[in-house]
C-alpha positions in Angstrom: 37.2 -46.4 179.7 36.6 -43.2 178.2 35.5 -41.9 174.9 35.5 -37.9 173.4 35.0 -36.9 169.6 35.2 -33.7 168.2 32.4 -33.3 165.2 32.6 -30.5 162.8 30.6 -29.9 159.5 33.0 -28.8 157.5 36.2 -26.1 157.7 34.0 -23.0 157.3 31.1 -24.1 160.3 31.3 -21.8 163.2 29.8 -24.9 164.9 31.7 -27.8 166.5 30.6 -30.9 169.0 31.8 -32.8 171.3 30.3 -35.5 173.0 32.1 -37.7 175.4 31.6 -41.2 177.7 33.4 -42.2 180.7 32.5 -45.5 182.5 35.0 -46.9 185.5 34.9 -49.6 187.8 37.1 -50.2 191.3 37.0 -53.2 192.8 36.8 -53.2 196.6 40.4 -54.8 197.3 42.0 -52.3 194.8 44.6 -49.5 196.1 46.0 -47.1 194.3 49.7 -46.2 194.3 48.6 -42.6 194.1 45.4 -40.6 193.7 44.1 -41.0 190.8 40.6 -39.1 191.2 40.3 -35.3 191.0 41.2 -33.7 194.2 37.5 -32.6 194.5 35.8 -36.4 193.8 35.1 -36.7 197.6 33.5 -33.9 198.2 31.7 -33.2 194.8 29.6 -36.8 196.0 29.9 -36.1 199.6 31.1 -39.8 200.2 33.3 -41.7 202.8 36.8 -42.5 201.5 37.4 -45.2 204.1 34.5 -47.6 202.4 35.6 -50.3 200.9 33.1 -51.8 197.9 33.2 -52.1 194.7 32.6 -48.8 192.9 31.1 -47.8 189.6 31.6 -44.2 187.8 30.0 -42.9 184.5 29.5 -39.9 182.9 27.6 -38.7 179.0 27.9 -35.0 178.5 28.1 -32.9 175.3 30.0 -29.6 174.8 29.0 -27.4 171.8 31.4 -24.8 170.8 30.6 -21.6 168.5 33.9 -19.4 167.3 31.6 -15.7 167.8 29.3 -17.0 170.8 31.5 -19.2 173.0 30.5 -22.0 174.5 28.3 -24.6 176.5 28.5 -28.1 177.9 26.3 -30.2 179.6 27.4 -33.5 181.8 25.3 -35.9 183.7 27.4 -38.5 185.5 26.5 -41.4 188.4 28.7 -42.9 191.2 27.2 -46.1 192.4 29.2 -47.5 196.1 27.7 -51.1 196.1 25.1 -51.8 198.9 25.9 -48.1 200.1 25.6 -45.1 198.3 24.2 -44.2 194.8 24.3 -40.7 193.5 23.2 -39.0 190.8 25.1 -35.4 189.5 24.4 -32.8 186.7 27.1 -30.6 185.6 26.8 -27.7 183.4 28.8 -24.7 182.0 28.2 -21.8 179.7 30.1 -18.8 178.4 29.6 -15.9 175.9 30.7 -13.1 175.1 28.5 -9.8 172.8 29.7 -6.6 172.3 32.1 -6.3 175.0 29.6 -8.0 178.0 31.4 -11.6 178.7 28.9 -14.0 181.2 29.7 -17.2 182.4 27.0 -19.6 184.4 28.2 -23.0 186.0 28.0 -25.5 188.8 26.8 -28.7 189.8 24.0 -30.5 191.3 23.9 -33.8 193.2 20.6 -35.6 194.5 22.4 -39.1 196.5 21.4 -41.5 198.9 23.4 -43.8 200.9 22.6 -46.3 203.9 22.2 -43.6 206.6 21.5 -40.6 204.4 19.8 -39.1 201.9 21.8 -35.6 200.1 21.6 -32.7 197.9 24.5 -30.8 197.1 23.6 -27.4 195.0 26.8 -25.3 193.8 25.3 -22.5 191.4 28.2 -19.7 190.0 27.8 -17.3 188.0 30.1 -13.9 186.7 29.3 -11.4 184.6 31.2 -8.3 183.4 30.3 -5.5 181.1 33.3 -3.3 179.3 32.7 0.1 180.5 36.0 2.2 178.6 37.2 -0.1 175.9 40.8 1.9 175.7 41.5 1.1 179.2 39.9 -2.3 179.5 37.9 -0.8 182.1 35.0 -3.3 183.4 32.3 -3.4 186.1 30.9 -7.0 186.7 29.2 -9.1 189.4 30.2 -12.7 190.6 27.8 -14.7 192.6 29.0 -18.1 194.5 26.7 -20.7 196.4 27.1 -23.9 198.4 24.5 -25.5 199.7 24.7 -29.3 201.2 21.9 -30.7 203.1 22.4 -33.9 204.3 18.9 -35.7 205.9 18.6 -38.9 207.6 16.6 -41.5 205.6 14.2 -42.2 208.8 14.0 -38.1 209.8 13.4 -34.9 208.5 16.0 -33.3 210.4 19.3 -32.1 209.2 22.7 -33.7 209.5 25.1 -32.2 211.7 27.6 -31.7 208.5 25.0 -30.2 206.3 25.9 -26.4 205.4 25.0 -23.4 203.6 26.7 -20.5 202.4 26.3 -17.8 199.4 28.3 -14.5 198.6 27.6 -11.8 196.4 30.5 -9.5 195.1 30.6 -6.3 192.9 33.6 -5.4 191.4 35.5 -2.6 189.2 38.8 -3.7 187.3 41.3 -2.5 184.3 43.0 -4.4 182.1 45.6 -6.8 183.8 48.2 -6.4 181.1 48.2 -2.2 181.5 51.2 -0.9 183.5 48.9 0.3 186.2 46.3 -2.0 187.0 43.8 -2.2 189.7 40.8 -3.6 191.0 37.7 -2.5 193.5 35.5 -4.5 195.2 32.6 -5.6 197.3 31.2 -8.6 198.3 28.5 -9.8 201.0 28.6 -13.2 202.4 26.0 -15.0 204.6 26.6 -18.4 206.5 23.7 -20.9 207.4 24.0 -24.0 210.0 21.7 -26.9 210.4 18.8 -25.9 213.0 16.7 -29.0 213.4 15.1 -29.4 209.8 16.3 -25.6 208.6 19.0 -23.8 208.4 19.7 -20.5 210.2 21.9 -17.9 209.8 25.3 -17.9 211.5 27.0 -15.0 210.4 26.9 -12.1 208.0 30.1 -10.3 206.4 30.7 -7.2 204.4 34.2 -6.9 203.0 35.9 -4.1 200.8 38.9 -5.2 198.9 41.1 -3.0 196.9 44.8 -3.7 195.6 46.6 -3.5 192.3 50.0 -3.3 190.8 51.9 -0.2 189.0 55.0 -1.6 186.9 57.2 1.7 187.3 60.1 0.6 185.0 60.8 -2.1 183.5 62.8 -3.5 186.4 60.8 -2.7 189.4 57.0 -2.4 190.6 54.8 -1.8 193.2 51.7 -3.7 194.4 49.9 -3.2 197.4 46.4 -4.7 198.2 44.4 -3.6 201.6 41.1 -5.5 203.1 38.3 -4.5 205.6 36.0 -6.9 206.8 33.2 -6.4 209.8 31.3 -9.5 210.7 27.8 -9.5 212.0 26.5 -12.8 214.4 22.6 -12.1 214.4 22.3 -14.9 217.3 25.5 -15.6 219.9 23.6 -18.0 221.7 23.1 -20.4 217.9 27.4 -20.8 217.4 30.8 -20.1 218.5 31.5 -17.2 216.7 31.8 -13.4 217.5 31.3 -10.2 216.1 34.6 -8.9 214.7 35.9 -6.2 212.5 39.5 -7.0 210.9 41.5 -5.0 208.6 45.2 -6.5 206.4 47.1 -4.1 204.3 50.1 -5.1 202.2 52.6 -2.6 200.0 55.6 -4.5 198.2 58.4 -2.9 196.3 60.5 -4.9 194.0 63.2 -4.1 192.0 66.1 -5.5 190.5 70.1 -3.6 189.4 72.9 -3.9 188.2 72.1 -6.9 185.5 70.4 -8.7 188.1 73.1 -8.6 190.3 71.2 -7.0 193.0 67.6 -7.4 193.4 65.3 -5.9 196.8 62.0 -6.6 198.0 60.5 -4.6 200.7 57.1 -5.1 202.1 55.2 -3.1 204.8 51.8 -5.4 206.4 49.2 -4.0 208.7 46.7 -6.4 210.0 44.2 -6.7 213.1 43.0 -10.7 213.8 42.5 -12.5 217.0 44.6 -15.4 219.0 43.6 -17.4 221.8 44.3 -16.3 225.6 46.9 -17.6 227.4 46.4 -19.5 230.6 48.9 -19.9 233.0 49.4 -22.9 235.3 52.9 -23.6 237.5 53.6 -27.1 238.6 55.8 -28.5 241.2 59.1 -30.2 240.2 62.0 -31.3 241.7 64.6 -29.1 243.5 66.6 -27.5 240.3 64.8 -29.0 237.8 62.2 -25.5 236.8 62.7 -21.8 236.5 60.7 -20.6 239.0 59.6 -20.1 242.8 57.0 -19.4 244.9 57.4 -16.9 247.5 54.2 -16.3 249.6 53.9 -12.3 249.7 50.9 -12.6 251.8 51.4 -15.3 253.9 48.2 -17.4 253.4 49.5 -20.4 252.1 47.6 -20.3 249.3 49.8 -20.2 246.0 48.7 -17.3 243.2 50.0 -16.4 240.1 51.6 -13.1 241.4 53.8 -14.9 243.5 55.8 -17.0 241.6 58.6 -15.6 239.7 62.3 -16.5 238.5 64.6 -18.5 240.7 67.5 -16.0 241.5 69.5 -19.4 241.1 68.9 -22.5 239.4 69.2 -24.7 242.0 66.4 -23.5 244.1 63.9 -23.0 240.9 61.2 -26.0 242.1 58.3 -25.0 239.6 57.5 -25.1 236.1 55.0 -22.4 234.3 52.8 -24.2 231.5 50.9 -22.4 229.0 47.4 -23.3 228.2 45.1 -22.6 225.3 41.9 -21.5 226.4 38.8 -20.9 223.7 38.7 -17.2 224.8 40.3 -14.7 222.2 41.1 -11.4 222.4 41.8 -9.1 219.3 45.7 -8.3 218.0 47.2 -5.3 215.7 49.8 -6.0 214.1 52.8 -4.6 212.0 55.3 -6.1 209.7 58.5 -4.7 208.3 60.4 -7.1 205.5 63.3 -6.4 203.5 65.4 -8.5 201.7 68.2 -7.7 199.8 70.3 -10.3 197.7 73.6 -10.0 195.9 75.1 -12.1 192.9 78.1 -11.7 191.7 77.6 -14.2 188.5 75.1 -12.0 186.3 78.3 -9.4 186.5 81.3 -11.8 185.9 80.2 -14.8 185.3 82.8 -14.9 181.8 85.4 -13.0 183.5 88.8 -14.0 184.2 90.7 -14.1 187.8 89.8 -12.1 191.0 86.4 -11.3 189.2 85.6 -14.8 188.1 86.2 -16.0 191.6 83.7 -13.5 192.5 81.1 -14.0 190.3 81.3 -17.6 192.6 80.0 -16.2 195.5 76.2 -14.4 196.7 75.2 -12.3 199.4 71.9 -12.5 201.0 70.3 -10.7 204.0 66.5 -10.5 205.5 65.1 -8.3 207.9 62.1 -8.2 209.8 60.7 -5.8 212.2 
């Protein structure tokens, strides 16, 4: 059941309302077809999918609107699981704009408590951009982001093993997205936290510079090219998993398009640096002609090492297969991409054509490339 109603005073008010009321129910034995919830509903009331209760929703909010100020709503909803969870969430938004400075505050915040656990989930954001050359649509603005989810148990003070916490701050420099050249500078810090007994402590630290734009050099091609750096800090090895790592990813694409569309190209050039697992490599007896490998003993000890297998000059001898195992050390990879793609169609040409041509305008050509 849901109810919304715009309210206005009259024609000429700036000033408008609207308030709105949502109330569901779910029984325990009903299953739907398809998802009917948002795709977020789980995780905005950290709850377990696979309980089966009845469940009750509701939500009362208000949204006021202003044609010169913008706008600002307030929501405060409940999600009751019968005989397991209850939760409680406020959700707000507001954005104005003033003499070219646009800022824009939302988020949730959930207090909930179910059999085992008792939650808060805090998700604050918040941008804010000031108009810095009004010809070019030049702006300089901030955006801040936070999540954090602290799940407790109802007998203890100490935090769950899923409870998290992470924040980023970012600075940014942008034009106009509808110029022919556009582009857009940035910096932003993030910091990780993970559950230490009844704190949190931090995991990791990142600093990442991110520039990339577009320049629209006709009307029928362009170029757009975007490149990131990233160095991650890890104040405490011992406290998680993760390592200190400095990665880099580049990207330049050219498009353009001929001939009435007949031909169109797109050509793109990466550069990255990342990580992938270390390979581990076993060999294991088989059957005489059922692997692709040997063992000769160079050394004459008996004793089988990894230097002395290698390919059965013919198949019928080849008594050993080599398995590949992931292990959980990485080691760190530079890499380089090369794309091009060129297609060919015939119909934008002579598609209304008659004979040979018309039997052309049937056909398209189509090749890809990578290096």
């Amino acid at each position: 059941m849901e109810f919304k109603e715009r309210l206005q005073r009259d024609t000429a008010s700036n000033w408008s309302f609207e308030p709105s009321l949502v109330y569901e129910f779910k029984g325990r034995n009903f299953t739907p077809v398809n998802p009917y919830r948002p795709a977020e509903f789980q995780r905005d009331w950290n709850i377990d999918p696979l309980v089966k209760t009845d469940e009750h929703y509701f939500s009362a909010g208000m949204t006021t609107k202003h044609r010169t100020f913008g706008s600002a709503m307030y929501q405060i909803g409940g999600f009751i699981q019968q005989d397991n969870y209850q939760g409680l969430i406020h959700r707000y938004d507001l954005a104005t704009t003033y003499k070219g400075l646009a800022l824009k505050i939302y988020g949730s915040e959930l207090r909930a408590e179910s059999a085992l656990l008792k939650t808060s989930f805090s998700r604050p954001r918040v941008d804010i951009n000031q108009v810095l050359l009004k010809k070019s649509g030049l702006r300089i603005g901030f955006y801040g982001e936070r999540e954090r989810n602290e799940s407790r148990a109802t007998n203890s003070n100490e935090l769950a093993l899923q409870s998290f916490s992470w924040a980023i701050a970012r600075f940014y420099l942008l034009n106009q997205q509808t110029r022919k050249f556009r582009y857009q500078l940035s910096y932003t810090y993030r910091e990780d936290w993970l559950p230490s007994l009844d704190i949190f402590k931090t995991a990791t630290r990142a600093n990442e510079f991110r520039a990339e734009g577009a320049w629209q050099t006709g009307p029928k091609s362009s170029l757009q090219w975007n490149l990131t750096t990233r160095n991650m800090e890890v104040p405490d090895t011992s406290f998680t998993s993760f390592r200190p790592q400095q990665t880099y990813l580049g990207r330049l694409t050219y498009q353009f398009v001929a001939l009435k569309n007949a031909l169109r190209s797109n050509t793109s050039y990466e550069v990255g640096s990342g990580q992938e697992p270390r390979l581990e490599f076993t060999y294991v007896e088989v059957r005489q002609g059922e692997g692709q490998y040997i063992w000769n003993d160079l050394n004459g000890d008996g004793v089988q090492q990894l230097d002395e297998f290698e390919v059965a000059p013919f198949l019928d001898q080849a008594n050993f297969l080599r398995i590949a195992t992931l292990t959980s050390d990485f080691i760190r990879t530079n890499n380089i991409l090369l794309n091009q793609q060129l297609i060919l169609d015939a119909k934008p040409l002579w598609f209304n054509e008659k004979g040979f041509k018309r039997f052309l305008s049937k056909w398209s050509w189509q090749k890809a490339i990578s290096i």
